[in-house]
Backbone as CSV, one residue per row, in Angstrom:
resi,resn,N_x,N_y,N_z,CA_x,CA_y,CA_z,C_x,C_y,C_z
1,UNK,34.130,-86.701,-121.644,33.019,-87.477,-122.212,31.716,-87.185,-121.475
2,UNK,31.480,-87.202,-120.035,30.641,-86.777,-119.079,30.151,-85.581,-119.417
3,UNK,30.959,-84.483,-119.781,30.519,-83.516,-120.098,30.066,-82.886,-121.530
4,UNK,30.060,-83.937,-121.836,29.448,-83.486,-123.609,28.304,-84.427,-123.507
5,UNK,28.495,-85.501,-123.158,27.106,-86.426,-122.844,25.851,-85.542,-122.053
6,UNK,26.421,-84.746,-120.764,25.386,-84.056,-120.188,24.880,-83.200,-120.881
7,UNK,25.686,-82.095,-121.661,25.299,-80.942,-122.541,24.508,-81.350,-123.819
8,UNK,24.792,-82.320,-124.303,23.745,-82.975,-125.308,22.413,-83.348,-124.334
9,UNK,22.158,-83.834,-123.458,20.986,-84.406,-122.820,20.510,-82.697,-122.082
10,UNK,20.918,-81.929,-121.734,20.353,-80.919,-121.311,19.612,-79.551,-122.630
11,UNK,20.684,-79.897,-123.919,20.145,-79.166,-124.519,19.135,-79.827,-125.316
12,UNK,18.652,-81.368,-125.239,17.319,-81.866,-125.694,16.165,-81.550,-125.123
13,UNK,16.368,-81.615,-123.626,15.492,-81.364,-122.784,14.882,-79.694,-122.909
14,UNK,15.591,-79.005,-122.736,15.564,-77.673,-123.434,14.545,-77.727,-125.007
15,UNK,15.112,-78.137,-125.931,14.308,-78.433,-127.029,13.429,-78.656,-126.908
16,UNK,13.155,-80.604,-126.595,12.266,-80.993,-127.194,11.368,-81.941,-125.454
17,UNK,11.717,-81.306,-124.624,11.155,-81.419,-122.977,11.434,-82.693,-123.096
18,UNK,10.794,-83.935,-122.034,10.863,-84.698,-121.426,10.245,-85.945,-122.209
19,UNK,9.126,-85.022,-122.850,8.532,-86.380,-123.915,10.024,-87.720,-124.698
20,UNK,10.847,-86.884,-125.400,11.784,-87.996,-126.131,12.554,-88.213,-125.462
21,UNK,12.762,-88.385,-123.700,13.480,-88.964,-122.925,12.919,-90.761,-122.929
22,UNK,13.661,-91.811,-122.274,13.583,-92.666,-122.075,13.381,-92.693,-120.316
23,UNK,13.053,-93.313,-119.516,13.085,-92.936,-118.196,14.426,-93.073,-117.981
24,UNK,14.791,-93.925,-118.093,16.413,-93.894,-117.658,17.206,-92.354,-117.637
25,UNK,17.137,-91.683,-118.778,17.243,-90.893,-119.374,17.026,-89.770,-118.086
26,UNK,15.637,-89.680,-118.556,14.777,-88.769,-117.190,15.342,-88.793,-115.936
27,UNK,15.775,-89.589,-115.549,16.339,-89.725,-113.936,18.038,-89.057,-114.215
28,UNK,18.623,-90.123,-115.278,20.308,-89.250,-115.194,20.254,-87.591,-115.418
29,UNK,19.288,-87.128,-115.809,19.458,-85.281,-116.115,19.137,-84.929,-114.602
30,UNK,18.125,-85.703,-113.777,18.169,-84.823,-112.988,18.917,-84.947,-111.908
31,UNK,19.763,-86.157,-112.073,21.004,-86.868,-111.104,21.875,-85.945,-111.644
32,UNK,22.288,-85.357,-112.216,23.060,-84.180,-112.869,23.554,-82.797,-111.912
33,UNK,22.401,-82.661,-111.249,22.426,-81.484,-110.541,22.548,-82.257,-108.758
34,UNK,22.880,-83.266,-108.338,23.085,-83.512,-107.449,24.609,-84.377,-107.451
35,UNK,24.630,-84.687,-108.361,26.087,-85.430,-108.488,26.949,-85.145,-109.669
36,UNK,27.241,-83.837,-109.775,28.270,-83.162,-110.518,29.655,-83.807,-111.357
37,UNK,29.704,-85.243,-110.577,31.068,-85.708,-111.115,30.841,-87.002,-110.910
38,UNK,30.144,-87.416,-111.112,29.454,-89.233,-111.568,28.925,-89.648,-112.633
39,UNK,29.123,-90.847,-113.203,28.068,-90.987,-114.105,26.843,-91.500,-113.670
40,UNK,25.598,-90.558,-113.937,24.644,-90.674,-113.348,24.110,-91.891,-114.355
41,UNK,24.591,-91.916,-115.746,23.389,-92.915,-116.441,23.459,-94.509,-115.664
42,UNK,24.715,-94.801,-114.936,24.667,-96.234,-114.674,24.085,-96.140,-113.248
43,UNK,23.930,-94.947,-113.048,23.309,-94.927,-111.250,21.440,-94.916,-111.479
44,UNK,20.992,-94.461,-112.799,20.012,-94.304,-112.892,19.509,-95.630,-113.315
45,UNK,20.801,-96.419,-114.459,19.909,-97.947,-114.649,20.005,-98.591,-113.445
46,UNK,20.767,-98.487,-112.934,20.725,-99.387,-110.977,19.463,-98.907,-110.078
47,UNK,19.073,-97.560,-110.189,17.847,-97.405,-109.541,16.895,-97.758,-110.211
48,UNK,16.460,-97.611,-111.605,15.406,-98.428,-112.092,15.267,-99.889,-111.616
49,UNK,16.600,-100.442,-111.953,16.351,-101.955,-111.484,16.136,-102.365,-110.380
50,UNK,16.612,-101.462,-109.231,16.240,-102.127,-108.344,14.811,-101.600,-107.395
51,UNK,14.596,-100.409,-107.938,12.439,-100.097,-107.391,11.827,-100.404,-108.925
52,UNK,12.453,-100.925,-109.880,10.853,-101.372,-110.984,10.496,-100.650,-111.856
53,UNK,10.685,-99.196,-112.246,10.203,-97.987,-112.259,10.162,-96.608,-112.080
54,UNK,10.036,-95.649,-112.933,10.548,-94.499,-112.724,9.472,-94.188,-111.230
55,UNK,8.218,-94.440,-111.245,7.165,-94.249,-110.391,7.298,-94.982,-109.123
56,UNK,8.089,-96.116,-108.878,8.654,-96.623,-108.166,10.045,-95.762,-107.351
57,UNK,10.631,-95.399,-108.485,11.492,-94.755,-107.951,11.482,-93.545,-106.850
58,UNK,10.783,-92.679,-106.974,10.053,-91.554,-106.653,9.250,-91.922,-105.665
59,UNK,8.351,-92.975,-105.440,7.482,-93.236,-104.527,8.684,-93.682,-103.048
60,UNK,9.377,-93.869,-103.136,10.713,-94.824,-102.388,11.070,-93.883,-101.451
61,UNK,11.070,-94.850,-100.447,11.488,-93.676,-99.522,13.305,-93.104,-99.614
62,UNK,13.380,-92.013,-98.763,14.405,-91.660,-99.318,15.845,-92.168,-98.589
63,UNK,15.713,-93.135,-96.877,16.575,-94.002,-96.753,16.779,-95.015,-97.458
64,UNK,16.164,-95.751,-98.337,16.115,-96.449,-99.466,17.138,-95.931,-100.299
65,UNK,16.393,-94.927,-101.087,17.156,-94.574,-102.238,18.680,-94.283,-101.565
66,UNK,18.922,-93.907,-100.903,20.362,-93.308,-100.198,21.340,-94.311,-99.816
67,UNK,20.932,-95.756,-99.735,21.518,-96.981,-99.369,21.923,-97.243,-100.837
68,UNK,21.340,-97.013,-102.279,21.877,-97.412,-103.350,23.678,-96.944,-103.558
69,UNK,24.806,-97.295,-103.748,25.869,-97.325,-103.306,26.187,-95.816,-104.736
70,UNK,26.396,-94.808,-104.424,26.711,-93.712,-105.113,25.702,-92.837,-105.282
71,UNK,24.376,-92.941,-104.821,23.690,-92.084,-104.503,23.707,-90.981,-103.899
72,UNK,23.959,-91.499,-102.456,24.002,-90.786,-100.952,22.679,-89.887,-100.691
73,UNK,23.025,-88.807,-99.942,21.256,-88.412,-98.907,21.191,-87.335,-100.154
74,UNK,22.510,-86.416,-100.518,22.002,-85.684,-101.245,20.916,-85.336,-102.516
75,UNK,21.190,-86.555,-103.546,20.655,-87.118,-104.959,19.279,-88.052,-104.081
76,UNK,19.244,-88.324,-102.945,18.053,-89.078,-102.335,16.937,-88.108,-102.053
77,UNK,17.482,-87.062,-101.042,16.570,-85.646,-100.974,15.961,-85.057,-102.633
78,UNK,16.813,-85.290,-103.481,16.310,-84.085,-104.577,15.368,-85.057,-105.364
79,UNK,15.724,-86.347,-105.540,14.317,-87.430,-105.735,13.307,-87.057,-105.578
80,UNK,13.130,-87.312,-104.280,12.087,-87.423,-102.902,11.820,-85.972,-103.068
81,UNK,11.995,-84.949,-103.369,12.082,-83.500,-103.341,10.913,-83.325,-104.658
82,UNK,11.826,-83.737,-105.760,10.553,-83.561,-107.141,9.780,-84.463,-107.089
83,UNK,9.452,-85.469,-106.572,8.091,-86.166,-105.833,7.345,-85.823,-105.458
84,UNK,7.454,-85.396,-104.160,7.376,-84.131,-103.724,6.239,-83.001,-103.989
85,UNK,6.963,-81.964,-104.565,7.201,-80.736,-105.736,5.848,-81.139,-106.168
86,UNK,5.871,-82.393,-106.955,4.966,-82.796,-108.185,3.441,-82.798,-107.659
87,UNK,3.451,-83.700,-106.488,2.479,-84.016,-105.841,1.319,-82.774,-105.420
88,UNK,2.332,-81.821,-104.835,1.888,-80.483,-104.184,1.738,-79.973,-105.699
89,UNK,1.499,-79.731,-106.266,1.261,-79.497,-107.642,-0.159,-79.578,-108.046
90,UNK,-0.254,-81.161,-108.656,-1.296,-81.930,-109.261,-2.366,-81.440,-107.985
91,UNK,-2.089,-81.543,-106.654,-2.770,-81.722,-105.306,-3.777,-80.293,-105.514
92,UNK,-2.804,-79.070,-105.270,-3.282,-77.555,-105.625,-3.995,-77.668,-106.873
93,UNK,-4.021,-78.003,-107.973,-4.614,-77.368,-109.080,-5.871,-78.446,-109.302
94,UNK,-5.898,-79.432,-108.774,-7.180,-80.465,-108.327,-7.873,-79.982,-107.441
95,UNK,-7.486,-79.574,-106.439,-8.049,-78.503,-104.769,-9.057,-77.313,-105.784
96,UNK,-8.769,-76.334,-107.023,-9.456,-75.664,-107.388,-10.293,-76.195,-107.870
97,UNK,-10.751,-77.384,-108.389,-11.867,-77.848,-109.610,-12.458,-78.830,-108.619
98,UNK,-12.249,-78.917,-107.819,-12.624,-80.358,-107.059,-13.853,-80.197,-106.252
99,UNK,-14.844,-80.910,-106.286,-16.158,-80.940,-105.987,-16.532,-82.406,-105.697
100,UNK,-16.086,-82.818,-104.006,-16.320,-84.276,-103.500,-17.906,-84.877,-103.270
101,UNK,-18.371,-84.380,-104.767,-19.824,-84.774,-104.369,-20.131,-86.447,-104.577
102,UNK,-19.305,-87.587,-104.207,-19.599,-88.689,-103.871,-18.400,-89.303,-103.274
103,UNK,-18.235,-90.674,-102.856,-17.817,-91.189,-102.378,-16.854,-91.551,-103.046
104,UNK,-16.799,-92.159,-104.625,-15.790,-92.443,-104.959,-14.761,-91.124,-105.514
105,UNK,-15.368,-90.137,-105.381,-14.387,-88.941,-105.818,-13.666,-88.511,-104.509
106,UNK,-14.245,-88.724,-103.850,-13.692,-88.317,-102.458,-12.099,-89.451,-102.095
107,UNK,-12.877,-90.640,-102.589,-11.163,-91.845,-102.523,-10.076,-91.361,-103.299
108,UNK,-10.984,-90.946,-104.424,-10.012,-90.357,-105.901,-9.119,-89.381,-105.204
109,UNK,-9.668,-88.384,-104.743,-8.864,-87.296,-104.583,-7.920,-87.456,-102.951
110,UNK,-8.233,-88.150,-102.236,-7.398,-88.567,-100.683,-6.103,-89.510,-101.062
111,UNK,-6.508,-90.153,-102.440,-5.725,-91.451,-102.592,-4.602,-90.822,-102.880
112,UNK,-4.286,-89.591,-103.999,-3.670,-88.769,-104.595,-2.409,-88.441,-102.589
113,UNK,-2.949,-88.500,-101.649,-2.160,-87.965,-100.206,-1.440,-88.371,-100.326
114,UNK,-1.501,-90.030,-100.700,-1.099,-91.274,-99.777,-0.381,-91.539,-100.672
115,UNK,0.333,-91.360,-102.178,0.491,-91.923,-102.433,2.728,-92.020,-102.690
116,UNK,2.647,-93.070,-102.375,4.370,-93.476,-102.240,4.322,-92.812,-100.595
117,UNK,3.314,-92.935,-100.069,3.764,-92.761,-99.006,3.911,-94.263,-97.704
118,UNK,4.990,-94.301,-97.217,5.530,-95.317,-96.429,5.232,-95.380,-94.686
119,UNK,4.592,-94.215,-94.338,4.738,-93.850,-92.850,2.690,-93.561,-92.514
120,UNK,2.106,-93.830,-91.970,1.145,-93.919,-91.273,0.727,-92.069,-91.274
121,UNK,-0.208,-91.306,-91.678,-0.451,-89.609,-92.028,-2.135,-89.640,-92.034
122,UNK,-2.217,-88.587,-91.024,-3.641,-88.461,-91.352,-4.180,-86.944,-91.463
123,UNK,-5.348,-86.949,-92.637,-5.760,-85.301,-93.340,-6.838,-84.941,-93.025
124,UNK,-7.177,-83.914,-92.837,-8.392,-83.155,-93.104,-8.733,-82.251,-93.941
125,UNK,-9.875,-82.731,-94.862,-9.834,-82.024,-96.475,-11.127,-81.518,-95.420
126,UNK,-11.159,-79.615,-95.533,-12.431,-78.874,-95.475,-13.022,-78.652,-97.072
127,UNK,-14.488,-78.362,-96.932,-14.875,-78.434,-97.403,-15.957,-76.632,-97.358
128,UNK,-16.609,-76.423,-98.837,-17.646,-75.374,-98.464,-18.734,-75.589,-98.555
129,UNK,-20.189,-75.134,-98.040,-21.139,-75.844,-98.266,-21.648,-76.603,-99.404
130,UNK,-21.132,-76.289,-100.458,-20.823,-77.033,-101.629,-20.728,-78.375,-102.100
131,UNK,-19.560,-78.566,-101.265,-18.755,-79.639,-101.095,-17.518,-79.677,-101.933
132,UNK,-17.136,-78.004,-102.270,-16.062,-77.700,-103.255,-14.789,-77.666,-101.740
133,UNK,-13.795,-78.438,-102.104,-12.858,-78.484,-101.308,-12.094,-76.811,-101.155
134,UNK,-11.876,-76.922,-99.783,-11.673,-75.048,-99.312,-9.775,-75.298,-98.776
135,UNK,-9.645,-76.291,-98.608,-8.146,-76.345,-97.754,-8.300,-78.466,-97.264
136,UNK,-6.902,-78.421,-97.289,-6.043,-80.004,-96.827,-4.905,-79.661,-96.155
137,UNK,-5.178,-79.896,-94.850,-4.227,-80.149,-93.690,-3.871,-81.203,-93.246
138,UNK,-2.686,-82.063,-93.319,-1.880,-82.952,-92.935,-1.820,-82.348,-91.318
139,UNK,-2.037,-83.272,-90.478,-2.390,-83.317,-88.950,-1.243,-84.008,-88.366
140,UNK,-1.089,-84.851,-88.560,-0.266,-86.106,-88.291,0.697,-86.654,-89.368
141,UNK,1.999,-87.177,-88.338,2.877,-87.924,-89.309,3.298,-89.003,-88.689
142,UNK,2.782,-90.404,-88.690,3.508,-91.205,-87.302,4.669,-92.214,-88.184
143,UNK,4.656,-93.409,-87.441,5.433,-94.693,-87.917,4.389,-95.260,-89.124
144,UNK,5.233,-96.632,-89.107,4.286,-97.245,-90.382,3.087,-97.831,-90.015
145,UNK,2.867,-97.249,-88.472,1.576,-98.153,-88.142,0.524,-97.599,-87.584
146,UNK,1.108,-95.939,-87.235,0.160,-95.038,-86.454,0.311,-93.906,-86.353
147,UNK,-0.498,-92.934,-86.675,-0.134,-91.513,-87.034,-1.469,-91.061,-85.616
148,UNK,-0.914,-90.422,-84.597,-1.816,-89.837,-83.649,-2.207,-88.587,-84.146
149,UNK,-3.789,-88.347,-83.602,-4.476,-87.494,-84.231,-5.129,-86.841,-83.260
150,UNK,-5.417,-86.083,-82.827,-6.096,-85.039,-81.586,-7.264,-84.144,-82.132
151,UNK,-8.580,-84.255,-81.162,-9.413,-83.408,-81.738,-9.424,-82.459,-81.849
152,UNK,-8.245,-81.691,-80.824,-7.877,-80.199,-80.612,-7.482,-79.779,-82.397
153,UNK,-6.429,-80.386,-82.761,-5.852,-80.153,-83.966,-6.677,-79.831,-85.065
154,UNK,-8.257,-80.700,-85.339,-9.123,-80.720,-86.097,-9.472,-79.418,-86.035
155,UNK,-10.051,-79.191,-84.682,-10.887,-78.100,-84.728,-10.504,-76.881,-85.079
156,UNK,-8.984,-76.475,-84.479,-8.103,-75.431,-84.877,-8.221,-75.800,-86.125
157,UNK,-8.294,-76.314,-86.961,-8.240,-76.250,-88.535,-9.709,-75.732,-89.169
158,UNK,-10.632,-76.410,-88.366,-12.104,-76.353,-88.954,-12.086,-74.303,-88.369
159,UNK,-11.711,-74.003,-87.629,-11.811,-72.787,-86.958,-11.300,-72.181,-88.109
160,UNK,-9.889,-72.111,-88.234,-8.862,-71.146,-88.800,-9.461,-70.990,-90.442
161,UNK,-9.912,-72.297,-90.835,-11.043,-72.269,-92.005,-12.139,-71.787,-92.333
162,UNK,-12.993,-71.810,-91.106,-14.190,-71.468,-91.262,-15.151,-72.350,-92.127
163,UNK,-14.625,-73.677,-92.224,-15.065,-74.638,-92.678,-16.632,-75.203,-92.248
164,UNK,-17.772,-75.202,-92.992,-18.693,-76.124,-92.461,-18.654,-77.368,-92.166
165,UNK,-17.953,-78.227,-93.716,-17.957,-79.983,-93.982,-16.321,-79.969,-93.451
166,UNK,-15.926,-80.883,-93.177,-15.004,-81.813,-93.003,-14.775,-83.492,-93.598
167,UNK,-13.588,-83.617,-93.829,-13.671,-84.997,-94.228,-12.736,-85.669,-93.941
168,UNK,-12.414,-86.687,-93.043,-10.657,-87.240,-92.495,-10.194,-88.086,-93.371
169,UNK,-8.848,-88.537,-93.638,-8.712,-89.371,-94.457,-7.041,-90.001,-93.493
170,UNK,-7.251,-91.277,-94.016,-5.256,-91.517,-93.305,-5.126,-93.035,-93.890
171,UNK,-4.093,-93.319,-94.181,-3.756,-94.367,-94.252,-3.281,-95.772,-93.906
172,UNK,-3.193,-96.858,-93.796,-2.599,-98.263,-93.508,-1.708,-98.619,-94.643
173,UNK,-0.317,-98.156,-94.518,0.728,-98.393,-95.472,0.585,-100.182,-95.173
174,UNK,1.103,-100.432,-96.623,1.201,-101.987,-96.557,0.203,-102.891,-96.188
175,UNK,-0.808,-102.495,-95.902,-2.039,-103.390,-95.361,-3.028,-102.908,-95.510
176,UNK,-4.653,-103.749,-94.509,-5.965,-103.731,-95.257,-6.043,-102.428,-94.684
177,UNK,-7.706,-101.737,-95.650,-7.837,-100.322,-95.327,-8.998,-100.502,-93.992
178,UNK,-9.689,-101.608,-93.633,-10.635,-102.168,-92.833,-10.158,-101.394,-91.091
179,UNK,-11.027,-100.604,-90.714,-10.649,-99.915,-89.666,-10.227,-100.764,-88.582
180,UNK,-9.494,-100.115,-87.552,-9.229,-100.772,-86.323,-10.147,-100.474,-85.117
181,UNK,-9.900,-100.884,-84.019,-10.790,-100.233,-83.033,-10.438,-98.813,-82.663
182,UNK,-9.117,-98.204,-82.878,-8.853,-97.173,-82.639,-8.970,-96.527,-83.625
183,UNK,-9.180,-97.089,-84.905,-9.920,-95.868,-85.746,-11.364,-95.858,-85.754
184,UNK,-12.229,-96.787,-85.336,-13.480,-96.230,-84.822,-13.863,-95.685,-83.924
185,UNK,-12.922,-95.780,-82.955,-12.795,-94.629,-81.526,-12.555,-93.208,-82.090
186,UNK,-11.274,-92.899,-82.535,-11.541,-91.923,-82.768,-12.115,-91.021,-83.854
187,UNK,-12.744,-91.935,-84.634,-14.096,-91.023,-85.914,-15.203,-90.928,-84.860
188,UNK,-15.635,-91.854,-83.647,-16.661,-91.099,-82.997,-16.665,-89.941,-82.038
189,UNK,-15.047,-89.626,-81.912,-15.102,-88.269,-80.984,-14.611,-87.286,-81.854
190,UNK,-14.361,-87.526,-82.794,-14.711,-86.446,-83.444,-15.371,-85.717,-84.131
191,UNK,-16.533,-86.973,-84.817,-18.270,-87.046,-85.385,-18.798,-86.263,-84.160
192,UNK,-18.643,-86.587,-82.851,-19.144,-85.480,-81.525,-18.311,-84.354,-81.678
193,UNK,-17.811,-84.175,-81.268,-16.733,-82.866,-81.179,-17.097,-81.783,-82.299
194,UNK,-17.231,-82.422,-83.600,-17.646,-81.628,-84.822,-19.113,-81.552,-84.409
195,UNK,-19.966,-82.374,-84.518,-21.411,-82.306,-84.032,-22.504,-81.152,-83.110
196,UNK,-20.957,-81.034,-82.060,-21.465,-79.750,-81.014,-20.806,-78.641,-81.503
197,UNK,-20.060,-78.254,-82.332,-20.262,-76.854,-83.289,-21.173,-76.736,-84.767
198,UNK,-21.740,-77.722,-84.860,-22.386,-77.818,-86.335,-21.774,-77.819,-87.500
199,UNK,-20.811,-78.809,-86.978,-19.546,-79.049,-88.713,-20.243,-80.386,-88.695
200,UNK,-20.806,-80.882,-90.007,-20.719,-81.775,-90.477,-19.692,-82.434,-90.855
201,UNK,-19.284,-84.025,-90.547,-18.179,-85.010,-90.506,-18.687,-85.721,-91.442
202,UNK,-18.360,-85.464,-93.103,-18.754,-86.244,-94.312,-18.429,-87.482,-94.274
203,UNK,-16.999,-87.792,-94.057,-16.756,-89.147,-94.107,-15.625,-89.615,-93.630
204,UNK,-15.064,-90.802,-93.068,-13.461,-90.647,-92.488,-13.084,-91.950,-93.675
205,UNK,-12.317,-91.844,-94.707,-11.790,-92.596,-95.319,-10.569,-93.332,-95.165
206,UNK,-10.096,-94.145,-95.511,-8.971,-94.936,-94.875,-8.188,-95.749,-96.350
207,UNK,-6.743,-95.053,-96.652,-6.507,-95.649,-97.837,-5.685,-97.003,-97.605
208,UNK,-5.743,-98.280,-98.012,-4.839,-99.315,-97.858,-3.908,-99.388,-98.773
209,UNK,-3.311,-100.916,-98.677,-2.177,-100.842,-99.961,-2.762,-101.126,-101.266
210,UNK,-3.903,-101.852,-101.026,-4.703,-101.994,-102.536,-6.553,-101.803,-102.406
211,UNK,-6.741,-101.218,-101.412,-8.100,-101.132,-101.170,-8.324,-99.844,-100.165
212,UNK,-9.387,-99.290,-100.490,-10.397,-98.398,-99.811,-11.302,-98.500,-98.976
213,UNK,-11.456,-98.104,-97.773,-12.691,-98.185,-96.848,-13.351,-96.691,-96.612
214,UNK,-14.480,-96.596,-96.791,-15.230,-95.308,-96.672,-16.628,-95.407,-95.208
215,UNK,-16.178,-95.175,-94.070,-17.457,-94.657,-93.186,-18.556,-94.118,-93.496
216,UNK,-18.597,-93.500,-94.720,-19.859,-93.209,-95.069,-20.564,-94.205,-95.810
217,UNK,-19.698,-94.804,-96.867,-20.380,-96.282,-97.573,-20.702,-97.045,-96.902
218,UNK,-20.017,-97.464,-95.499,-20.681,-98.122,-94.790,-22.323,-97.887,-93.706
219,UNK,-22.261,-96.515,-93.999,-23.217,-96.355,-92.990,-22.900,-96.141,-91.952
220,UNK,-21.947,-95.575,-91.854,-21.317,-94.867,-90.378,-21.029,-94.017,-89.981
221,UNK,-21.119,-92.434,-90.811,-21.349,-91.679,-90.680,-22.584,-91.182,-91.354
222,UNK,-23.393,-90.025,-91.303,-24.232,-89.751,-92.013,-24.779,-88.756,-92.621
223,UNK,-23.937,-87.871,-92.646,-23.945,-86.959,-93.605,-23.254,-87.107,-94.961
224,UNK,-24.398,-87.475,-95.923,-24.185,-87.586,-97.453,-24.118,-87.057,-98.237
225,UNK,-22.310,-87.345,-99.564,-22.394,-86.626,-100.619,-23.827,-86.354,-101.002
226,UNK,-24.038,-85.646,-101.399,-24.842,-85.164,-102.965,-25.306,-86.350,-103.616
227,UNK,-24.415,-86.994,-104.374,-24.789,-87.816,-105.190,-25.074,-89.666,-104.673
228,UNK,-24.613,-89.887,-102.883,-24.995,-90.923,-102.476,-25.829,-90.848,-101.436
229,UNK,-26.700,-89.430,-101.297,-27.664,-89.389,-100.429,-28.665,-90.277,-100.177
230,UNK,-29.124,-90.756,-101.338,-30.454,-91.446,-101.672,-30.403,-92.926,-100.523
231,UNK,-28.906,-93.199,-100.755,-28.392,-94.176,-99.808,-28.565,-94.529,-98.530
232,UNK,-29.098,-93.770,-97.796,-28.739,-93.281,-96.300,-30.376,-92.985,-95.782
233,UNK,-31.183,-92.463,-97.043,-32.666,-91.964,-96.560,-33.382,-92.568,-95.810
234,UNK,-33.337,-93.710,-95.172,-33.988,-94.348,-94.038,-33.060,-93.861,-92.595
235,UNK,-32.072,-93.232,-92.623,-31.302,-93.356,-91.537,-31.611,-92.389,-90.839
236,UNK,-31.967,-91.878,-89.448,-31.549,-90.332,-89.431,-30.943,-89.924,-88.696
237,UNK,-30.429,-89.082,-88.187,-28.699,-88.639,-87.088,-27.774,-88.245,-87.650
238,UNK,-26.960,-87.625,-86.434,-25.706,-86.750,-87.426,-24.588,-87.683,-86.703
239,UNK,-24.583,-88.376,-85.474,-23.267,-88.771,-85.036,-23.839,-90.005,-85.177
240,UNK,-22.321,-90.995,-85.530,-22.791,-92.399,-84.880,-22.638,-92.995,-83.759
241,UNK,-24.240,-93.617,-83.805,-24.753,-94.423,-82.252,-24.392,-95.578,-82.107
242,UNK,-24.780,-96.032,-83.386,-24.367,-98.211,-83.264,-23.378,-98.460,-84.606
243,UNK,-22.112,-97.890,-84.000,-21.554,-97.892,-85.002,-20.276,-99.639,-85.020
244,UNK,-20.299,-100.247,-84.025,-19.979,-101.320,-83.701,-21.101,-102.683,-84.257
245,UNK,-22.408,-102.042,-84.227,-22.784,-103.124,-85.044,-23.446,-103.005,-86.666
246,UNK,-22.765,-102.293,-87.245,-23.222,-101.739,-88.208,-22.223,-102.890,-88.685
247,UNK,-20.744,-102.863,-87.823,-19.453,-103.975,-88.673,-19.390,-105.481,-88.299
248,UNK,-18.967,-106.304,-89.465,-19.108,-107.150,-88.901,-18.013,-107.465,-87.843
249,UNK,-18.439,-108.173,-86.385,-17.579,-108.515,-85.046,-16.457,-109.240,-85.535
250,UNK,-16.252,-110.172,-86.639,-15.272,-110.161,-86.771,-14.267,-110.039,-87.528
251,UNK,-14.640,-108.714,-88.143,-13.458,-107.954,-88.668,-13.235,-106.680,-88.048
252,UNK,-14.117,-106.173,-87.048,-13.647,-104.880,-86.080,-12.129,-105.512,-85.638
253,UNK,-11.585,-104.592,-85.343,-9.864,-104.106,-84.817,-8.891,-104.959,-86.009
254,UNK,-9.134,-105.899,-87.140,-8.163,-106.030,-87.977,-7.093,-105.342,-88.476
C-alpha cells in the first residue's frame, strides 16, 4: 500500500510540481527519501501539528524536529537541510539585484539571515560603492544569547573583498532588537577600526523576534543610504562620538 501511495505522489509531483500538493502532502514526499519504510503521511500530520505550519516546520530547529517520536536526526537533517538549500538560494539570487540604498531595504534583505534562526549569528553584508551588495559573511555562530564577533574577522573579510561599505547585522532570537551595552561597544570599535582604513560602516542592524533596530535610523552611525541621507545633513563625522546619549539611559543594555 506504502508503495503505490508513494509512486502515485511522486509521479504527481513529477507532473504537475508542488503547486497541487496540500502541505501535508509536501512534507510526506520529502519524508520519503529519509524514511524508506514508514508512513511518512501520519509523521507529517504530527509535525504540522505540533510547529503550526509547513514554515514552522522548517524554521525548527533540528533537535526539535528529531525529538518528534519516528522522525530521528536523519529526516531532521534533510528538513533543516532544504531550509537550508532554500534560503541560500532566494539569499544568492537577491545578492545579484540588491541595491541597499535605504534603511528599510537593508532590514528587508538581513531579515531574510535570521530567519528560523534559533541561535544568536552575526553578518557582514559588503557592499560596492554603489551600495550594490558584493558578498555576506556569517562571522559568528554563538548560543541563544551571544554570538562573539572580533574585529580581526571583519577586516579579513573587508580585505579579502576589497570592499569599500560594510554593513553588520545579528540577531536577538526571542527578544527585543534594542541594543545592549555590548552591542554598542562593539559597533564603536569597529566604526574605528573600519574608519582608519576608509571603509565606511553603513549601519549595524539588529533583527528581534518581532522588531528591528537600525544604528543608522537612530543616528548612530553616519554614513547614509542614498535615499536617507537628507536625514543626517546637520550631522557631521564618520565614527560615533556621543553615541550613549543619542539613547535613551534607560533603555541602553536592555
Amino acid at each position: 500500500m506504502h508503495d503505490g501511495h508513494r509512486e502515485r505522489l511522486r509521479s504527481r509531483f513529477l507532473k504537475y510540481g508542488l503547486d497541487s500538493f496540500e502541505e501535508h502532502e509536501a512534507l510526506e514526499l520529502l519524508l520519503f527519501f529519509a524514511l524508506p519504510r514508514r508512513d511518512t503521511n501520519a509523521l507529517a500530520h504530527e509535525l504540522l501539528d505540533r510547529f503550526g505550519s509547513l514554515r514552522n516546520v522548517f524554521d525548527a530547529d533540528t533537535a526539535d524536529l528529531a525529538r518528534i517520536k519516528g522522525i530521528g536526526e536523519n529526516a531532521a537533517v534533510l528538513i533543516k537541510l532544504q531550509s537550508e538549500l532554500a534560503r541560500k538560494y532566494w539569499l544568492a539570487d537577491l545578492a545579484e539585484q540588491t541595491t541597499l540604498s535605504s534603511i528599510q531595504s537593508a532590514i528587508d534583505y538581513v531579515s531574510l539571515l535570521f530567519r528560523g534562526k534559533t541561535r544568536e549569528e552575526f553578518y557582514v553584508v559588503c557592499l560596492d560603492p554603489h551600495f550594490r551588495i558584493r558578498h555576506t559573511d556569517r562571522l559568528s555562530h554563538g548560543t541563544a544569547t551571544e554570538a562573539p564577533v572580533y574585529v580581526r574577522h571583519i577586516m579579513e573579510t573587508v580585505i579579502r573583498t576589497g570592499s569599500e561599505k560594510i554593513l553588520l547585522a545579528h540577531n536577538h532570537p526571542g527578544g527585543s532588537a534594542y541594543p545592549s551595552d555590548k552591542d554598542i561597544s562593539i559597533t564603536q570599535q569597529i566604526a574605528s577600526a573600519m574608519d582608519a582604513v576608509s571603509v565606511s560602516l553603513l549601519d549595524h542592524i539588529i533583527i528581534g523576534e518581532k522588531d528591528a533596530f537600525s544604528f543608522s535610523e537612530k543616528l548612530l552611525t553616519l554614513n547614509n543610504y542614498p535615499k536617507d541621507a537628507a536625514r543626517t545633513a546637520q550631522y557631521s563625522g564618520r565614527v560615533m562620538q556621543d553615541l550613549p546619549q543619542r539613547l535613551p539611559p534607560d533603555r541602553i543594555g536592555e
